[in-house]
C-alpha positions in Angstrom: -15.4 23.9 -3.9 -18.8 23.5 -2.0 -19.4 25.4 1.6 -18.6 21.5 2.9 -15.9 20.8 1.0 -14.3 23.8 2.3 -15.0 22.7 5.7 -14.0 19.1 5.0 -10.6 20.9 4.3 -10.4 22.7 7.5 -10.7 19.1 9.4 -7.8 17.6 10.9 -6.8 13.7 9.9 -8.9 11.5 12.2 -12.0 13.5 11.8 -11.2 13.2 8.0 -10.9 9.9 8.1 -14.6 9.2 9.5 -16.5 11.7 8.1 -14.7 12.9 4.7 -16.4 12.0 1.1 -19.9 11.3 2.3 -23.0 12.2 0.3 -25.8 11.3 2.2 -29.1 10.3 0.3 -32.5 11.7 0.1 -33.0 8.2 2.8 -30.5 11.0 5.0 -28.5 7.3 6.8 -26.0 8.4 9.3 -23.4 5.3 8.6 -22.4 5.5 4.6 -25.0 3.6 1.6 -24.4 0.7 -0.5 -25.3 1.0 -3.8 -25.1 -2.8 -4.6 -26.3 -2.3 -8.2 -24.5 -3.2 -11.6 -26.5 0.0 -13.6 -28.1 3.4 -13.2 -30.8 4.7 -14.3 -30.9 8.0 -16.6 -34.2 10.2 -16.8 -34.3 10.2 -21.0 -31.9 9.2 -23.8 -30.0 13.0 -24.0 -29.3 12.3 -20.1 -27.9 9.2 -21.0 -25.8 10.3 -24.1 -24.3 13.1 -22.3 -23.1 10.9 -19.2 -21.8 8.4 -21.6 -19.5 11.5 -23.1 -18.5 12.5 -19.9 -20.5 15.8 -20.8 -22.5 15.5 -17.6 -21.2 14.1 -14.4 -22.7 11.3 -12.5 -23.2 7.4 -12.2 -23.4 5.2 -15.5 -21.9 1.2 -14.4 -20.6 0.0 -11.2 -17.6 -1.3 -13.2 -16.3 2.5 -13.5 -18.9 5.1 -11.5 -20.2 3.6 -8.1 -21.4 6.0 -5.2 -19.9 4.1 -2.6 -16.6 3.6 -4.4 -16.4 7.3 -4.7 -16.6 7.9 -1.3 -13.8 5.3 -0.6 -11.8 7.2 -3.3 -12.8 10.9 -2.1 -12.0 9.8 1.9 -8.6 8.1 0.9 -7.6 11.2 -1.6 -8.5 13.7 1.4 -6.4 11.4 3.8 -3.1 10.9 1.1 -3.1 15.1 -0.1 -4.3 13.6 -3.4 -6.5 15.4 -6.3 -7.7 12.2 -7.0 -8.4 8.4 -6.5 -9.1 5.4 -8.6 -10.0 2.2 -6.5 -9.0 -1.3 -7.6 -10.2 -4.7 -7.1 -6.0 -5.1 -5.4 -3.4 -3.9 -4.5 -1.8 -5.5 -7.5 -4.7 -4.7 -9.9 -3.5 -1.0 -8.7 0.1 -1.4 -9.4 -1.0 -2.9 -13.2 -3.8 -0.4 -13.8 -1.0 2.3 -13.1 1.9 0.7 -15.1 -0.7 -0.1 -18.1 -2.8 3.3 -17.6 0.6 5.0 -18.1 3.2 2.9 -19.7 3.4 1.8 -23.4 5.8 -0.6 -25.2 9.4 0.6 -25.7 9.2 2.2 -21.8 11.4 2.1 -18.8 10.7 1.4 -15.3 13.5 1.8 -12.4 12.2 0.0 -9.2 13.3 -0.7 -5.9 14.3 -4.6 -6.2 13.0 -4.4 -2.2 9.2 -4.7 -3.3 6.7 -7.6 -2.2 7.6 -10.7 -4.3 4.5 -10.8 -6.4 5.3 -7.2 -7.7 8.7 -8.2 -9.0 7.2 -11.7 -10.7 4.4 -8.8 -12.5 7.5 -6.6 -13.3 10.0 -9.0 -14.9 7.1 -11.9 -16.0 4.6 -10.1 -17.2 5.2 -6.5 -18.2 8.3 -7.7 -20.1 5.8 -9.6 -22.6 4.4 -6.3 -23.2 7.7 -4.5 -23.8 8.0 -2.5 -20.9 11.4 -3.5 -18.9 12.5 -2.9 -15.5 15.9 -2.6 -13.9 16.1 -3.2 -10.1 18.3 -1.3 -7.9 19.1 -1.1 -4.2 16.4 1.1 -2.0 18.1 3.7 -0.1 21.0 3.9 -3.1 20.1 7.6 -4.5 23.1 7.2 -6.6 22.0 3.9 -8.4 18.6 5.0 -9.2 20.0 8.1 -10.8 22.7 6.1 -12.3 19.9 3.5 -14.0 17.7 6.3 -15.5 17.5 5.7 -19.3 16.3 7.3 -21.9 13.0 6.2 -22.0 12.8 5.4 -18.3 8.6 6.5 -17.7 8.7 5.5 -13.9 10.3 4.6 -10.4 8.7 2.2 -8.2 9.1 1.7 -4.5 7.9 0.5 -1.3 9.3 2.7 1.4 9.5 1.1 4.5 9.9 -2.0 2.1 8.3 -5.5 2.7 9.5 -7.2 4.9 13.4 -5.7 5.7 11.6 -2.4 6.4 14.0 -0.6 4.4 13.8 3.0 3.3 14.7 6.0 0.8 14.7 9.4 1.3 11.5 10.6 -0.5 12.1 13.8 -1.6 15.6 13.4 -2.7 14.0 10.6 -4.6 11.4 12.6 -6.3 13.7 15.6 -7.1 16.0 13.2 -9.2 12.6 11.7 -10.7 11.3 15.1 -12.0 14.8 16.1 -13.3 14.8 13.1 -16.0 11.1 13.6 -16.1 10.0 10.1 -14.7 7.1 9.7 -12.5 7.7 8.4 -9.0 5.1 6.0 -8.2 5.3 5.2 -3.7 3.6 2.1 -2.5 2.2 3.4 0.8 0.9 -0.1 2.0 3.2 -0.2 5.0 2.6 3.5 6.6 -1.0 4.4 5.5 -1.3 8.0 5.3 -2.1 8.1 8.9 1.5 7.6 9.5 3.4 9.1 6.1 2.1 11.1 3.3 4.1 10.8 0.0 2.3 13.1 -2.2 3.5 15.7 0.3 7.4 14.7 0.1 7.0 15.1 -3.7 5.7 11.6 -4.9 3.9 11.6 -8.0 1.8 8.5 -7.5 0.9 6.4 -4.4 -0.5 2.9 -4.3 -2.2 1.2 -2.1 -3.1 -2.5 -1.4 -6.3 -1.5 1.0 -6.8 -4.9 2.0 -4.1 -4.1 4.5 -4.1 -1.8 7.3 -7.1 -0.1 5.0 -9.1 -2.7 6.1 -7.6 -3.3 9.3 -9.5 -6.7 10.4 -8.6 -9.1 7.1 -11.9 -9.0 5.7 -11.7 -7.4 1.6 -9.9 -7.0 -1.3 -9.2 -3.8 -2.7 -6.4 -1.2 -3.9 -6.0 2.3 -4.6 -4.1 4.1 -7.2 -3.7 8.3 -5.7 -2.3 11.6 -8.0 -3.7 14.3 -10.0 -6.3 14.5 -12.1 -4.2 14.4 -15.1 -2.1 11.3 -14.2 -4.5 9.3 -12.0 -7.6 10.7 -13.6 -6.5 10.4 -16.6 -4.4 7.5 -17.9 -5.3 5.2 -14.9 -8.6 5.7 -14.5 -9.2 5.2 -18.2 -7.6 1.9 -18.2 -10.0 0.8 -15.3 -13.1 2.2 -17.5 -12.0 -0.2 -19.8 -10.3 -3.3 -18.7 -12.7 -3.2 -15.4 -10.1 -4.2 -12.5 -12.7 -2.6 -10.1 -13.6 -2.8 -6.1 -16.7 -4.2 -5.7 -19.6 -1.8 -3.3 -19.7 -3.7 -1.0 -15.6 -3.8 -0.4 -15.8 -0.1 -0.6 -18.3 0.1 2.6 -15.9 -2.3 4.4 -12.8 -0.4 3.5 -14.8 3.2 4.5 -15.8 1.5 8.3 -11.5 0.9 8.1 -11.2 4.4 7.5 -12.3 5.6 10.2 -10.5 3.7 12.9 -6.9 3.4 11.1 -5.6 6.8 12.8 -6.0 4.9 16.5 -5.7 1.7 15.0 -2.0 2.9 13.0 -0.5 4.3 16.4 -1.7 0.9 18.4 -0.2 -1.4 15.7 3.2 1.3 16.0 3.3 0.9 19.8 3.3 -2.7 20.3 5.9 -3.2 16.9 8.4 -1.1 18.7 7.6 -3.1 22.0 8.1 -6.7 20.3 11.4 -5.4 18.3 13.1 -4.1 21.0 12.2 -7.2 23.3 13.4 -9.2 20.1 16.9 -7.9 19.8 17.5 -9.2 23.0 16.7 -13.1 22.6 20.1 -14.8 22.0 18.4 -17.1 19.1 17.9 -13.9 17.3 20.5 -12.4 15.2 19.0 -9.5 13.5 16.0 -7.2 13.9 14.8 -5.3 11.1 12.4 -2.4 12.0 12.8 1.4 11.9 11.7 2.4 15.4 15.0 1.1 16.6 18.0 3.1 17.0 19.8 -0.2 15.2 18.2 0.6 12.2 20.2 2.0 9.6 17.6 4.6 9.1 16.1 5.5 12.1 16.8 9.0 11.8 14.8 9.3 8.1 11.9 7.0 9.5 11.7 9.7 11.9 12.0 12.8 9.4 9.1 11.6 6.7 7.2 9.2 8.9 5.0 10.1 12.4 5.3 6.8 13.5 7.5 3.5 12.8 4.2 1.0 11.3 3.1 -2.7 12.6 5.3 -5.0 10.8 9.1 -6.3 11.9 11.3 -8.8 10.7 13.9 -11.0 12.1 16.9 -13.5 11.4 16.9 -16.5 13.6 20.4 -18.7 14.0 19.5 -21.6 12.3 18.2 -20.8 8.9 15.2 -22.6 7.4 15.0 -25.0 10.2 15.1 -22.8 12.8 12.7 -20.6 11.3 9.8 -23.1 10.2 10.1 -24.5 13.6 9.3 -21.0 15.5 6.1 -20.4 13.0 5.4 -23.9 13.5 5.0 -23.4 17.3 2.9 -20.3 17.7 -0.1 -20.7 19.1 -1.7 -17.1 18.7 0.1 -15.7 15.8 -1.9 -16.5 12.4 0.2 -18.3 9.9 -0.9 -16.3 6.7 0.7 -14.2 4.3 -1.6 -11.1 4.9 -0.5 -8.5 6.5 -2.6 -5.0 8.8 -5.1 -6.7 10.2 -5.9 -6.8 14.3 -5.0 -10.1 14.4 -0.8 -10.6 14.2 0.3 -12.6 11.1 3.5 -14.3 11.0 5.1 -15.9 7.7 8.5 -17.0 6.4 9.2 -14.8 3.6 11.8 -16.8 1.9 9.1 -19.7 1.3 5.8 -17.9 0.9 5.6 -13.9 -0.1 9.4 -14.1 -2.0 9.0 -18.2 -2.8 8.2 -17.2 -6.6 12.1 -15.4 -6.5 14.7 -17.5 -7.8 17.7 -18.2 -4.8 19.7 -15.2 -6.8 16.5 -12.7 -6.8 16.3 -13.6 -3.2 19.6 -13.2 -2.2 20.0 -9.8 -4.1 16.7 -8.8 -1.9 18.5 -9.4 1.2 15.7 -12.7 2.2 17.6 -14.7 4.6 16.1 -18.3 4.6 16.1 -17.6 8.5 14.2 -14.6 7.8 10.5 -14.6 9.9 8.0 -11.5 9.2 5.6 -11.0 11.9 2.7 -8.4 11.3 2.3 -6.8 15.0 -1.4 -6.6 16.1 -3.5 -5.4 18.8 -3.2 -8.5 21.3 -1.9 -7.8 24.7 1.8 -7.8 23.9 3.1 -10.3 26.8 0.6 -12.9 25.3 3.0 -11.8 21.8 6.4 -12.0 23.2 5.4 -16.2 25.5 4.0 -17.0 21.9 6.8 -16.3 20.0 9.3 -18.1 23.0 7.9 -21.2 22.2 9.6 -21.7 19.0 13.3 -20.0 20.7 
């Protein structure tokens, strides 16, 4: 490690998360470059060859070796505990760069079946066609992940808090039955950000990241992240990026770096007000259920507490009164955004059953615990009374 590197070490998490990764240029800019260029230019032909061959370090195609990109990925890897990161053009591109970069016909995945919709469509649609199949078990059940463990079982997938019940496993009991059949345990870390829960340190193998979330922070990108060692993540998924290209743009990268460096503030604001609006929601008689783990009602407050500093910005809730009663409340907000996305300073609300989960057959929705009363709301930084009169319109 470089004198700097050593010191970038030393540096607690917010001061990480603004100033970790940077390179400055011979132009010596303060705020980090963009390098909005498709190529690079070598010095003679034996430069060239000996970058191609990975013989000499340094930048060849944006679609695989960007500066700005690798400042993203060298500021998030700092922030996650991580030897390395490979960036993604989305969260989803991350979660199929990882299963592809590591998988291979005849393999074995064991996943959470409480995961954002999209991933279970990729994981019984699409990965199936290649031979790769997945069994689904219950989130916090230790027992039944252990118990569907196969043979050839490569992986185990999970979103911990999950999307949008906010339900959770215990991490490192998780990743001490993983490493005992010799699977890798792969933690989507959407939810938390490492600001407010680092998996690598609880014994995840892999974490993901879809970073046009709380990443980003204001809605603006597109991006992912895949996070691990060298060997795993610089290995196997960087190699499939190399090739099949699924990358993050430069520009999406600079974006994504300016989110950086206000998520540590921006994580315990978004924490604060979600507490706020649950515990003001489990007291509105239309309300039947409140799902988020800052509350002592939640089935596993005490292990939010244990592996997480803070309880994250999005809630759910069961309204009396089903679909009806649900499409009428998002119907009459007046502040709340009425979008699927999710981490940005603006609050989101969506009704999962019909939008994130609508791809899940009635069965797969059921089995996910998606209530056709079910409403997600995405706490953001607005003054929280404005929150709580917005959200009475529709009670």
């Amino acid at each position: 490690m470089s004198d700097y590197e050593d010191l970038e070490a030393e540096w607690a998490f917010a001061t990480q998360a603004v100033r970790a990764g940077q390179e400055r240029s011979h132009e010596q800019e303060h705020s980090e470059a963009m390098f909005l260029t498709s190529s690079f230019v070598f010095s003679s032909a034996a430069e060239a060859a000996a970058r191609f061959s990975g013989e000499q370090p340094g930048n060849i195609y944006s679609r695989f070796t960007n500066p700005t990109v690798r400042t993203f990925e060298q500021r998030l890897a700092r922030l996650e505990g991580a030897e390395c990161c490979v960036a993604t053009a989305s969260g989803m591109s991350a979660i199929l760069s990882t299963c592809l970069g590591l998988l291979k016909t005849g393999d074995h995945i064991v996943s959470s079946r409480s995961i954002f919709g999209t991933t279970t469509v990729l994981f019984t649609n699409i990965l199936s066609k290649f031979g790769i199949e997945t069994t689904f078990v219950e989130l916090s059940d230790l027992g039944a992940w252990e118990k569907a463990i196969q043979k050839n079982t490569r992986l185990l997938f999970l979103e911990t808090p999950s999307n949008p019940l906010t339900e959770m496993v215990d991490i490192k009991a998780l990743a001490a039955i993983s490493h005992a059949n010799d699977c890798l345990l792969a933690v989507d870390n959407c939810l938390s950000t490492p600001a407010l829960q680092q998996p690598i340190k609880l014994g995840a193998d892999i974490v993901i990241h879809s970073a046009t979330k709380y990443l980003d922070g204001q809605g603006r990108c597109m991006g992912g992240a895949v996070l691990g060692t060298e060997e795993i993540v610089g290995g196997g998924v960087y190699g499939f990026l190399r090739s099949a290209g699924p990358t993050m743009s430069a520009f999406n990268a600079w974006v994504f770096l300016k989110g950086l460096e206000t998520l540590d503030i921006r994580m315990k604001a978004h924490s604060k007000n979600a507490l706020q609006l649950a515990q003001w929601l489990e007291k509105q008689p239309q309300v039947a259920k409140v799902y988020y783990p800052g509350l002592e009602s939640h089935p596993q407050h005490e292990l939010a507490k244990s592996q997480q500093s803070d309880f994250g910005g999005l809630l759910s809730f069961e309204l009396k009164g089903g679909k009806t009663a649900g499409w009428a409340l998002v119907d009459a907000t007046q502040i709340c955004s009425i979008t699927a996305n999710l981490g940005d300073t603006k609050t989101t609300i969506t009704h999962p059953a019909t939008t994130t989960h609508g791809r899940l057959t009635p069965e797969q929705r059921e089995e996910s615990g998606i209530d056709d009363g079910l409403i997600r709301v995405a706490v953001g930084l607005e003054d929280l009374e404005d929150l709580k009169r917005d959200l009475s319109r529709g009670m």
